[in-house]
BAFI-3210 file (N, C-alpha, C; in Angstrom, 3 decimals, decimal comma, padded with zeros to 6 digits):
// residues 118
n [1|2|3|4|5|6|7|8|9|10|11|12|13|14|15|16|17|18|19|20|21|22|23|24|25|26|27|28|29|30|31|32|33|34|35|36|37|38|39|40|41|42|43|44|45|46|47|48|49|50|51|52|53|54|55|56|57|58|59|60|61|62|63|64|65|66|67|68|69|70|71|72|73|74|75|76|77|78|79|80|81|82|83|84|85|86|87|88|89|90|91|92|93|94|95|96|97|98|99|100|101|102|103|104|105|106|107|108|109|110|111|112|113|114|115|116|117|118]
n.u [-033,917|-031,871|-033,205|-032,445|-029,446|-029,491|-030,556|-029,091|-026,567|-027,386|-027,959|-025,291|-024,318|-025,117|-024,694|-021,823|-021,609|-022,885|-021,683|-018,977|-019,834|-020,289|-017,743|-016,296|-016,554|-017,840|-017,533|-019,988|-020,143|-018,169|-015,103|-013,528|-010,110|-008,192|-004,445|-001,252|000,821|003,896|004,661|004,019|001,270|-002,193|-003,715|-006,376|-007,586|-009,952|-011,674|-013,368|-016,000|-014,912|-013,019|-014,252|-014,862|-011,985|-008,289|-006,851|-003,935|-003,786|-001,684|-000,559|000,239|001,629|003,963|005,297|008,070|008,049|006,526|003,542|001,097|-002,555|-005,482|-008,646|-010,749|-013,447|-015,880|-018,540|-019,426|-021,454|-020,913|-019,245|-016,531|-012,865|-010,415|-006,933|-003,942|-001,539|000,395|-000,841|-003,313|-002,985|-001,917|-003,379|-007,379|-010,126|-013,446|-016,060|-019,276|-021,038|-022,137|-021,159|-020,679|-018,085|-014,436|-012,865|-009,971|-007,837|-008,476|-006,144|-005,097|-003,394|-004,373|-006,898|-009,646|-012,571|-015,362|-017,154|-019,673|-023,021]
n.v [-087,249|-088,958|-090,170|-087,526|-087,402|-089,755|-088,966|-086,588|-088,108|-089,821|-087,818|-086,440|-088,574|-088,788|-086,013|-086,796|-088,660|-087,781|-085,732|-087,048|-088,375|-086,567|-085,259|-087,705|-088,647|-089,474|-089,040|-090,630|-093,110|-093,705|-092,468|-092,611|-092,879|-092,877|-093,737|-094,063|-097,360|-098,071|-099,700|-099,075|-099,178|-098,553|-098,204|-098,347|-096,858|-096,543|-094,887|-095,665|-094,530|-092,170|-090,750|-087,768|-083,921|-083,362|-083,690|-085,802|-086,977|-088,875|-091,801|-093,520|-091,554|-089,372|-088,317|-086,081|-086,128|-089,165|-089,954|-089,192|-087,557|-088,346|-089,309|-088,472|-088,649|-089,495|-088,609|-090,335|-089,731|-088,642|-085,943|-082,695|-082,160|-081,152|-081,176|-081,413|-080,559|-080,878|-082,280|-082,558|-081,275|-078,544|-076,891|-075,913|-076,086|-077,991|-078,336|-081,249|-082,096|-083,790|-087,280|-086,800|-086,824|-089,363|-087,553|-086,148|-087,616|-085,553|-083,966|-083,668|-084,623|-085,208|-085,227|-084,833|-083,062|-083,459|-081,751|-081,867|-081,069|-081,500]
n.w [-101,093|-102,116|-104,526|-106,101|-105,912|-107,041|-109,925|-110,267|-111,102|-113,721|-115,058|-115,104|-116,519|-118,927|-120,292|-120,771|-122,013|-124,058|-124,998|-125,657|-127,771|-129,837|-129,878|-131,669|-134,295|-137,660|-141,784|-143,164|-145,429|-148,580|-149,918|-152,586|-154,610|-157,261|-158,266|-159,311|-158,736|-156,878|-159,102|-161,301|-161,972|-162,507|-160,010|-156,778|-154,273|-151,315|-148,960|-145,976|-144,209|-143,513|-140,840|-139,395|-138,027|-140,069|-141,636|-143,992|-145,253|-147,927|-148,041|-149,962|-151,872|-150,398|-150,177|-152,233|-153,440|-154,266|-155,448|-157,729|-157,843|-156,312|-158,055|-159,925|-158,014|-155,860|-154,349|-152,341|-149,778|-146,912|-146,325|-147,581|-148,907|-149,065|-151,310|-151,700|-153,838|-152,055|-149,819|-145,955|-146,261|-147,951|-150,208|-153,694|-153,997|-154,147|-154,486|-153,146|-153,752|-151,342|-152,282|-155,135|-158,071|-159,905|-160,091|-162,637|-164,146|-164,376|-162,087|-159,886|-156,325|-152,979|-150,565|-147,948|-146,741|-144,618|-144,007|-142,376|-142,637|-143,400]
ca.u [-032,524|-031,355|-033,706|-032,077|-028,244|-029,357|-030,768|-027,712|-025,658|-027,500|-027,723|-023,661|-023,464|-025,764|-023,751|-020,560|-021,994|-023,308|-020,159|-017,642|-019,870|-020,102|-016,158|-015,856|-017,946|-017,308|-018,561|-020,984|-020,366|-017,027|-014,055|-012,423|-009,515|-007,021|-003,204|-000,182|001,598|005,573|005,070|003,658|-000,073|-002,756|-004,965|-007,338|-007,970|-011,044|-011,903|-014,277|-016,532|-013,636|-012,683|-014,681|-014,087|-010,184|-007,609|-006,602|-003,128|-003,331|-000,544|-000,146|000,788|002,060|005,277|005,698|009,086|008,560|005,218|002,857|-000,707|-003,518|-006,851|-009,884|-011,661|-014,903|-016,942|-020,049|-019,563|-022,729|-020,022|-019,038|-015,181|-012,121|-009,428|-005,814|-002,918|-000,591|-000,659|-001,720|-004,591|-002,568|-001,823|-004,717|-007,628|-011,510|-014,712|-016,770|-020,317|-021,555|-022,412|-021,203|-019,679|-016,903|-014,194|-011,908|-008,567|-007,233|-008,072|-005,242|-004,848|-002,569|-004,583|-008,509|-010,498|-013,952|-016,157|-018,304|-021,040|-023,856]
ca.v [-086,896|-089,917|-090,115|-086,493|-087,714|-090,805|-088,000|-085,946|-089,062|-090,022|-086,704|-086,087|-089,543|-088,355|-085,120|-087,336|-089,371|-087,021|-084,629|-087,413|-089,047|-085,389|-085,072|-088,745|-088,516|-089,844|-089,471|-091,904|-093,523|-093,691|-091,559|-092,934|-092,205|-093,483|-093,849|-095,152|-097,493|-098,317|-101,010|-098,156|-099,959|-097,995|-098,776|-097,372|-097,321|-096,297|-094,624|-096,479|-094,206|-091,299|-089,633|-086,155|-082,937|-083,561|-083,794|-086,802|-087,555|-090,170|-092,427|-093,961|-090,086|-088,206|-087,605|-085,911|-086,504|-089,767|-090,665|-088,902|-087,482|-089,482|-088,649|-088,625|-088,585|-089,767|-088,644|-090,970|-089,535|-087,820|-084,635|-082,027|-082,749|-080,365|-082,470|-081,091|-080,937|-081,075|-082,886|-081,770|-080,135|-077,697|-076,219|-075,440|-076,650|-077,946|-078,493|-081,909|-081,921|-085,093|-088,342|-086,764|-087,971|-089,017|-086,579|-086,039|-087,711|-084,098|-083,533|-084,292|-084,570|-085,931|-084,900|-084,317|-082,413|-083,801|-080,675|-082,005|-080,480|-082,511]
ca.w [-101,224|-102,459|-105,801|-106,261|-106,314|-108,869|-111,133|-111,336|-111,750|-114,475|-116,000|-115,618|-117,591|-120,423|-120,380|-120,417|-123,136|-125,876|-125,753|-126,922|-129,236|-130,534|-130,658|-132,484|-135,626|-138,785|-142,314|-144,104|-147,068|-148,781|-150,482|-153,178|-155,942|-158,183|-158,086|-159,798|-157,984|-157,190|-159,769|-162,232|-162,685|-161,959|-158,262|-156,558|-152,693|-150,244|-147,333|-145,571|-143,260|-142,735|-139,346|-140,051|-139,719|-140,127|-142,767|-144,414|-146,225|-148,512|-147,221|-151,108|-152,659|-149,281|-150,638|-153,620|-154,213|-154,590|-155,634|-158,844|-156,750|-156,773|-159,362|-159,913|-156,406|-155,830|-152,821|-151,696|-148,068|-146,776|-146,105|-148,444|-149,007|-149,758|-152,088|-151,931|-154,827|-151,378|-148,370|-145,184|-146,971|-148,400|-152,059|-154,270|-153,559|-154,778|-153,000|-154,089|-152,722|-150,836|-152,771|-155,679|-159,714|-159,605|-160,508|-163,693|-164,103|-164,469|-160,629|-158,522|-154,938|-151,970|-149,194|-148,007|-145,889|-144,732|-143,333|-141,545|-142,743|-144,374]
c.u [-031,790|-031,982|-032,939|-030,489|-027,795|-029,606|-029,669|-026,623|-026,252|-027,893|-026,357|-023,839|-024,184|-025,129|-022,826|-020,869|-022,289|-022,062|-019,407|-018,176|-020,229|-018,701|-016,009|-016,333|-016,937|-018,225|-019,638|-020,989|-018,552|-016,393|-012,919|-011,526|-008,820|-005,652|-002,161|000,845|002,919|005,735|004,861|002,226|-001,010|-003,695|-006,115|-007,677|-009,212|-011,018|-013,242|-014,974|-015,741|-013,806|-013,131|-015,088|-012,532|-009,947|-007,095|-005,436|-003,378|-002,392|000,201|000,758|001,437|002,895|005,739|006,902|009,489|007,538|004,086|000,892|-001,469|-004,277|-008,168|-010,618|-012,795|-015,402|-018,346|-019,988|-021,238|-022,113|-019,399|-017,329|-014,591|-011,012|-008,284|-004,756|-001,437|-000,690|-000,189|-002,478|-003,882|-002,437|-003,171|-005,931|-009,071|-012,189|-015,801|-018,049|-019,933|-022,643|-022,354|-020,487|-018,760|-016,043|-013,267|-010,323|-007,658|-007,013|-007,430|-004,880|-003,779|-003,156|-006,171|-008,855|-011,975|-014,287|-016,452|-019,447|-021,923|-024,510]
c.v [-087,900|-090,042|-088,641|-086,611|-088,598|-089,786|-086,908|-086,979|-089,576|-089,040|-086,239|-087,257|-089,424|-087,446|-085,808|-088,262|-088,861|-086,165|-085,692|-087,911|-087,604|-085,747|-086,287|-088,716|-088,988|-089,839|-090,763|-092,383|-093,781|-092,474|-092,622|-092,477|-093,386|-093,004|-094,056|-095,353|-097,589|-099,051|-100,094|-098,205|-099,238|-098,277|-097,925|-097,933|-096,207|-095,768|-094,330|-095,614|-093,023|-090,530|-088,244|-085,229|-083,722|-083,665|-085,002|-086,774|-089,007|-090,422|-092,764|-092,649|-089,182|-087,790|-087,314|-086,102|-087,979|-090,844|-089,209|-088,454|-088,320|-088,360|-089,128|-089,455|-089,008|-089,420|-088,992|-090,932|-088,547|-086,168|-084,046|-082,110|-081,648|-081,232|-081,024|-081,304|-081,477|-081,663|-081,984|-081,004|-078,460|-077,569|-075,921|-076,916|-077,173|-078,678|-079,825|-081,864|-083,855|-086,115|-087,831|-087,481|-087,981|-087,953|-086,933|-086,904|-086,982|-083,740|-084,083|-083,735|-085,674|-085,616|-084,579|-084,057|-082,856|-082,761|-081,126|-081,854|-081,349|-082,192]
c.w [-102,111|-104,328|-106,320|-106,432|-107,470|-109,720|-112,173|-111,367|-112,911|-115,526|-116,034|-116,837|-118,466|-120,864|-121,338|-122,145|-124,837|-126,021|-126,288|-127,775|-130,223|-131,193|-131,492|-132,915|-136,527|-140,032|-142,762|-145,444|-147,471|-150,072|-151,280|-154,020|-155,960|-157,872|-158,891|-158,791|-157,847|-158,690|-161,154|-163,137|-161,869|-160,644|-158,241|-154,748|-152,234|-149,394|-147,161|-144,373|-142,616|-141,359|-140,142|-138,222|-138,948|-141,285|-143,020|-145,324|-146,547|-148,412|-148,697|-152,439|-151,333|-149,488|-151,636|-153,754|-154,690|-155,771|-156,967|-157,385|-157,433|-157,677|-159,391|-158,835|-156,623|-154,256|-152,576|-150,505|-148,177|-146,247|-147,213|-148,149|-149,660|-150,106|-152,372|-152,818|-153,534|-150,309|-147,354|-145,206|-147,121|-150,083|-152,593|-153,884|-154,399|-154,114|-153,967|-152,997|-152,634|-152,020|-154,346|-157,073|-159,365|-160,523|-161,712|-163,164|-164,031|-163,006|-159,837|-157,122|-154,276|-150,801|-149,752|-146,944|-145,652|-143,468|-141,892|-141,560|-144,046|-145,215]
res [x|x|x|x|x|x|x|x|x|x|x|x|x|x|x|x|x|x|x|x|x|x|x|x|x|x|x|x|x|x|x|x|x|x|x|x|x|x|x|x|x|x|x|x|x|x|x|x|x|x|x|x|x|x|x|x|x|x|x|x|x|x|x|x|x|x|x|x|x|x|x|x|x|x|x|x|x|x|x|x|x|x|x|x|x|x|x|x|x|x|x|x|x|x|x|x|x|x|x|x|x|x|x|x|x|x|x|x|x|x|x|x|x|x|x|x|x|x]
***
């Protein structure tokens, strides 16, 4: 009886264990682009391992009225990535595969989508 109550306590906490490291995932690798900043000199910032799936505003372009979208994206995530002209992954849109070139100066975004899917 007793070997029979440890078993399903240690099968709830395997349960308990693989569902949230299900729900918390993140991709692999990184997401970068380009910018111009307040100062009007071009940057460039990272994202380091992103929260996936979810949407991502870039914090540096989120507000078009005040700020120019970022450019030319790069995705070295191991997730196939959707890059937004608007944020909250809205306006038009384009699909970069995983660990791919980086992209044109032409493509601009304020927002990204990482799938999930590898």
């Amino acid at each position: 009886m007793r070997l029979r109550h440890t078993a399903a306590a240690v099968l709830g906490a395997l349960a308990l264990v693989v569902t949230q490291s299900a729900s918390a995932s993140a991709a692999t690798g990184d997401f970068s682009y380009r910018f111009v900043g307040l100062d009007g000199t071009p940057q460039s910032a990272t994202l380091h391992d992103p929260q996936s799936p979810g949407c991502v505003v870039l914090p540096e372009v989120a507000d078009p009225t005040s700020s120019e979208p970022a450019f030319a994206p790069h995705n070295d995530t191991d997730e196939w990535v959707v890059v937004f002209t608007a944020p909250d992954c809205t306006g038009d849109s384009w699909t970069l595969r995983p660990h791919g070139r980086p992209a044109t100066d032409r493509l601009t975004l304020r927002s990204v989508f990482l799938t999930g899917r590898k």
